[in-house]
C-alpha positions as CSV (number, residue, x, y, z in Angstrom):
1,X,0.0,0.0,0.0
2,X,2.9,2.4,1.0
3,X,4.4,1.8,-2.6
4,X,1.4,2.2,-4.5
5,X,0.1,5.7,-6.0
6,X,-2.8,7.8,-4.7
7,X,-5.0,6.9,-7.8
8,X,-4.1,3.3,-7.4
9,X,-5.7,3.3,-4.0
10,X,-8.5,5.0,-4.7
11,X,-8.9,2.7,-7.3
12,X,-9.0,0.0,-5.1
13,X,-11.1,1.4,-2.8
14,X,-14.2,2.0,-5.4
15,X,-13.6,-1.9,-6.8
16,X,-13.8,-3.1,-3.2
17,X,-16.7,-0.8,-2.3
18,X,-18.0,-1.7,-5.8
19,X,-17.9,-5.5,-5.1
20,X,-19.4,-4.9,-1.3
21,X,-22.5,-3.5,-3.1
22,X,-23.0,-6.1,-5.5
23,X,-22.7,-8.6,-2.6
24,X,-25.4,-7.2,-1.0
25,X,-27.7,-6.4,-2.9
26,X,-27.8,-8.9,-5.6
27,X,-30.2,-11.0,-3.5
28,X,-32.5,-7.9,-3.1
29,X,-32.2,-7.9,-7.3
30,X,-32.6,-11.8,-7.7
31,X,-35.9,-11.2,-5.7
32,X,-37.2,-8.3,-8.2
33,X,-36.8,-10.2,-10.9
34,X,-38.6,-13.5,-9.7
35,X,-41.2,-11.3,-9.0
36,X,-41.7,-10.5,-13.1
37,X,-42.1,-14.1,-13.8
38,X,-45.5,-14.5,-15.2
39,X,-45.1,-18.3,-14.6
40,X,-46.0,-20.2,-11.2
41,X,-42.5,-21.1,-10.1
42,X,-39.2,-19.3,-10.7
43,X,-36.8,-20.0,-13.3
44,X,-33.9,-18.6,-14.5
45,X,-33.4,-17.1,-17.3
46,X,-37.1,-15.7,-17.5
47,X,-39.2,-17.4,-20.2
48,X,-42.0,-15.1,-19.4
49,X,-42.2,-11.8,-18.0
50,X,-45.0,-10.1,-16.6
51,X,-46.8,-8.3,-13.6
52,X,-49.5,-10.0,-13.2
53,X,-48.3,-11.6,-9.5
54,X,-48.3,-7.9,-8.8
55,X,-51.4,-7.6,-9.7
56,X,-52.7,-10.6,-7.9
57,X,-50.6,-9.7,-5.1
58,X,-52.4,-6.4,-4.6
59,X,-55.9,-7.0,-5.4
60,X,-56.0,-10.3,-2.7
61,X,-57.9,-9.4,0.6
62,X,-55.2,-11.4,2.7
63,X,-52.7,-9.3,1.9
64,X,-54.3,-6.2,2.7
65,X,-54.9,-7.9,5.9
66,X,-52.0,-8.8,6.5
67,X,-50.3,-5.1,5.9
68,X,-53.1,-4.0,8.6
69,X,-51.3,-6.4,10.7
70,X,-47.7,-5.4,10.0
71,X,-48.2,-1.4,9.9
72,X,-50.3,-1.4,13.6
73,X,-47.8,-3.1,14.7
74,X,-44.6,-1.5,13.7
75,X,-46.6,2.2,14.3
76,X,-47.4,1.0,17.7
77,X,-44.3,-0.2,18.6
78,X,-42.3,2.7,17.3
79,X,-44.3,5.1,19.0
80,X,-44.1,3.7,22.4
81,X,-40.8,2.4,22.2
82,X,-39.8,6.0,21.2
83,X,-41.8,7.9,24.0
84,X,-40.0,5.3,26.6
85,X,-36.5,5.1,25.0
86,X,-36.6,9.0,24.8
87,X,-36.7,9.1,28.7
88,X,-34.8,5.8,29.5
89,X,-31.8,7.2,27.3
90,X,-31.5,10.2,29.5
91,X,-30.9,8.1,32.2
92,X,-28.6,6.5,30.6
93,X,-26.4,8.6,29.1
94,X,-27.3,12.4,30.7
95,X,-27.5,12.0,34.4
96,X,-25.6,10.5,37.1
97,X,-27.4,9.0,40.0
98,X,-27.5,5.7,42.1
99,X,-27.9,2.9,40.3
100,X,-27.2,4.2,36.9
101,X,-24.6,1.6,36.2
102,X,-26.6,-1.3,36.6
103,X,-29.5,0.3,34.7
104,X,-27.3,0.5,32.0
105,X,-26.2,-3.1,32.1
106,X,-29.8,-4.2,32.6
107,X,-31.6,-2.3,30.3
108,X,-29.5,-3.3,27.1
109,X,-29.8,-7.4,28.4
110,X,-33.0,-8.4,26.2
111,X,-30.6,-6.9,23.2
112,X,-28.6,-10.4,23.5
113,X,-31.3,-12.9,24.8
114,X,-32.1,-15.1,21.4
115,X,-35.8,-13.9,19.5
116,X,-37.0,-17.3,19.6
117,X,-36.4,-17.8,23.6
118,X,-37.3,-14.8,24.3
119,X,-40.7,-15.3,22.1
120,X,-41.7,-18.8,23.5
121,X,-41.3,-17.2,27.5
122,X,-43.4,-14.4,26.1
123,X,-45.8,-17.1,25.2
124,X,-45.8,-18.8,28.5
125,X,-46.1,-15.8,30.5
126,X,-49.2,-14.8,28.6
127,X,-50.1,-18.2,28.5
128,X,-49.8,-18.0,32.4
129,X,-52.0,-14.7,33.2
130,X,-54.2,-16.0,30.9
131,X,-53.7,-13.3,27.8
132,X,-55.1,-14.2,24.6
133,X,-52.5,-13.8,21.6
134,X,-53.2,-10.8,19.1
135,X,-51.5,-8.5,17.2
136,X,-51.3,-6.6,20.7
137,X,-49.5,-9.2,22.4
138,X,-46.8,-8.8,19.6
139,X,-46.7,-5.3,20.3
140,X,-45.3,-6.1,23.7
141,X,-43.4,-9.0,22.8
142,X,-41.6,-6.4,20.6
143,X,-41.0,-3.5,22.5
144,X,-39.1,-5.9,24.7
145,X,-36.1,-6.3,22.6
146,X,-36.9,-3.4,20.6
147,X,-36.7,-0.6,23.6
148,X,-33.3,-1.2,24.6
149,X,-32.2,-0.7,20.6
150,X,-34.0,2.5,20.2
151,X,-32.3,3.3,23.5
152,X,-29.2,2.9,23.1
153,X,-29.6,4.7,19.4
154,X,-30.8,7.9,21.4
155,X,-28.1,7.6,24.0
156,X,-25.7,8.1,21.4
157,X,-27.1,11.7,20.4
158,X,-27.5,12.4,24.3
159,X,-24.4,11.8,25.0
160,X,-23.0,14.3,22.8
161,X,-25.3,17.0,24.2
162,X,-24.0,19.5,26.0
163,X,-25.8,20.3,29.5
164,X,-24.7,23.8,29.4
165,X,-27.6,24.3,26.9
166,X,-30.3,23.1,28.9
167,X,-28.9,25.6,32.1
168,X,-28.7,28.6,30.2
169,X,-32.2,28.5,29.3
170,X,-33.1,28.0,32.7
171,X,-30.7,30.8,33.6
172,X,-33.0,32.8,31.3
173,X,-36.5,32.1,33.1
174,X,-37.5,28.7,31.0
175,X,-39.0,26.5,32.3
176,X,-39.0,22.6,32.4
177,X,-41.3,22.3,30.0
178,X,-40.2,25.2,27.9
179,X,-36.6,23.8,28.0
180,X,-37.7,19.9,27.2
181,X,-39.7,21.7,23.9
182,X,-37.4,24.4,23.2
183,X,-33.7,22.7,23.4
184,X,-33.4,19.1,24.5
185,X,-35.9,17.8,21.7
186,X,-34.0,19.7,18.8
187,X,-31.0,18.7,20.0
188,X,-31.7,15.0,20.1
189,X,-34.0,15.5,17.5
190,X,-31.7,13.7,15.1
191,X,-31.5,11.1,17.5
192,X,-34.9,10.6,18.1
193,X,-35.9,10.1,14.3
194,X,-33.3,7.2,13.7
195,X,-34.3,5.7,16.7
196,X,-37.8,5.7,15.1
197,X,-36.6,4.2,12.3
198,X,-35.0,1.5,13.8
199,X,-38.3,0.7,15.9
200,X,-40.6,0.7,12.7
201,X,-38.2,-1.4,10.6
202,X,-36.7,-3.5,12.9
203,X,-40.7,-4.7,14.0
204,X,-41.8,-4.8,10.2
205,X,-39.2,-7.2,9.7
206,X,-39.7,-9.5,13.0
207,X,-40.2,-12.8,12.4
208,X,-39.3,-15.1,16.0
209,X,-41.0,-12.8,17.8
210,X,-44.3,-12.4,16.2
211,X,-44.5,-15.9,14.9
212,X,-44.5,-17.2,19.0
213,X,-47.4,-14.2,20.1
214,X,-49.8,-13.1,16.9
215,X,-51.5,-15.5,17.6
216,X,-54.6,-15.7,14.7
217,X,-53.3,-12.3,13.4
218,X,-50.4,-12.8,10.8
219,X,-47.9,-10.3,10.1
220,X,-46.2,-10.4,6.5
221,X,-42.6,-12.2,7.7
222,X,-44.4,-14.7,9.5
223,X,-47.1,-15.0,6.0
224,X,-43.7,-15.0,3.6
225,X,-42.2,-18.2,5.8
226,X,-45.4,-20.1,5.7
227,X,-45.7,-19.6,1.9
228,X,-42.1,-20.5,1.6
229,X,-42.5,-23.9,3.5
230,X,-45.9,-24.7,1.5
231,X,-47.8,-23.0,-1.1
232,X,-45.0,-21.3,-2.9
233,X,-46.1,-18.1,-5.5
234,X,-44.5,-15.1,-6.8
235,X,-46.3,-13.3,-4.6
236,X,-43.5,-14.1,-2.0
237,X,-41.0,-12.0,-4.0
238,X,-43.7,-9.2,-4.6
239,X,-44.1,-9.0,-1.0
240,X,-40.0,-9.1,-0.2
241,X,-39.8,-6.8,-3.2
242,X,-41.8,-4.2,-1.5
243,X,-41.2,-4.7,1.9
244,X,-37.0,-3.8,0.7
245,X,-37.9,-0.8,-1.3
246,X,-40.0,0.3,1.6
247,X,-37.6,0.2,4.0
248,X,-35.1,1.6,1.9
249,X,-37.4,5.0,1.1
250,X,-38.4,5.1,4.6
251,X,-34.5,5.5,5.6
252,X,-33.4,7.5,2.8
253,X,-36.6,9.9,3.9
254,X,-35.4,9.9,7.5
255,X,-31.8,10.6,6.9
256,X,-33.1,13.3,4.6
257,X,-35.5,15.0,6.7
258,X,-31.9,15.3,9.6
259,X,-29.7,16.0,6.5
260,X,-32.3,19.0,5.7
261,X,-32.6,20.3,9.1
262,X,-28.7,20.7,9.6
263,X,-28.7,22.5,6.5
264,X,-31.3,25.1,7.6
265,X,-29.4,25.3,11.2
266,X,-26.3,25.5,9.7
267,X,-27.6,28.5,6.9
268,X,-29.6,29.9,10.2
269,X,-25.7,30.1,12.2
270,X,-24.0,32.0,9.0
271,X,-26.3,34.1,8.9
């Protein structure tokens, strides 16, 4: 590397980059294209293309349903797990008080605990208090492991915030609330809208967890596995197809919306 010239490296650096890419997303492409097939079964090269899975896809009642299902969960679970992240990360990471240590440890534990274990005690303790499954129950059984994600994600801004803001406003005559509204939400703002993120995707995506408390609702992961095992159709790529392109629009709209708003501060300070 020390012997080799500047445009050599960069060079390098776009091939390997280049080839990263194409690693990972050539899957995501595979699953596109078997979703043009206008045959039954996939088969490579395409004897016949088409969109009428798409069309099937889209006009089928179940899958309607079953969207339903996924979005009040993952809307749910991103709200609360925002509103209870929010406060548990400035615990975490802004004040120092008794305890705080072991909080820390504890709160980020159901982070490591495997989805499926964790799922089948979820089931037993509502088994045991006598809790019929729905998509409710999965709400829970998500903001369990989903909470400590979204708080550490929100830590991370927090802990770059600098107190001295939050005391100069009260220096001025703010109050709690005025300060909360006024500083410590735009500052963590950024913070606050990937942790968001994270929630929504990471509970449209959920599989263990769901498939162990649903119960007779079905959420679309736990409807692509079934299809998968039995009953194979290109609607399973439609779904996948959409559920990536989703997700991907839904970051690139989050980052955008923080990428704007530093902009607009950032024109606000040089001016």
């Amino acid at each position: 590397m020390e012997g080799m010239s500047r445009s050599g490296r960069h060079a390098l650096i776009w091939a390997w980059t280049i080839a990263v890419l194409v690693f990972l997303y050539i899957p995501g492409l595979c699953i596109f294209l078997a979703s043009l097939t206008a045959s039954r079964y996939f088969q490579f090269p395409i004897q016949r293309w088409g969109l009428d899975w798409w069309r099937k896809t889209f006009d089928s009642i179940e899958v309607h349903q079953l969207f339903k299902t996924s979005i009040s969960i993952a809307l749910a679970v991103m709200v609360i797990a925002v509103v209870i992240a929010f406060f548990g990360a400035l615990a975490f990471a802004r004040y120092n008080w008794k305890g705080r240590s072991i909080y820390q440890k504890l709160v980020l534990l159901p982070i490591f605990f495997p989805q499926s274990v964790l799922g089948l005690a979820l089931l037993l303790w509502f088994n045991a208090i006598g809790l019929e499954l729905s998509w409710k129950t999965a709400v829970f059984a998500h903001l369990v492991w989903i909470i400590p994600v979204v708080t550490l994600v929100i830590s991370i801004q927090v802990y770059s915030f600098d107190p001295a803001l939050e005391e100069a406003a009260f220096d001025l005559g703010a109050t709690r609330w005025q300060v909360l509204r006024e500083v410590t939400l735009p500052v963590l703002l950024p913070g606050i809208v990937s942790g968001s993120l994270f929630a929504f995707l990471l509970s449209w995506g959920n599989f263990p967890l769901s498939l162990f408390t649903t119960g007779a609702d079905t959420t679309i992961p736990e409807y692509l596995y079934a299809k998968m095992v039995a009953g194979y159709t290109p609607g399973v790529p439609v779904l996948g197809t959409v559920s990536t392109l989703g997700a991907a629009l839904l970051l690139l709209g989050g980052y955008w919306l923080i990428a704007m708003r530093r902009r607009q501060k950032n024109s606000r300070e040089g001016s």
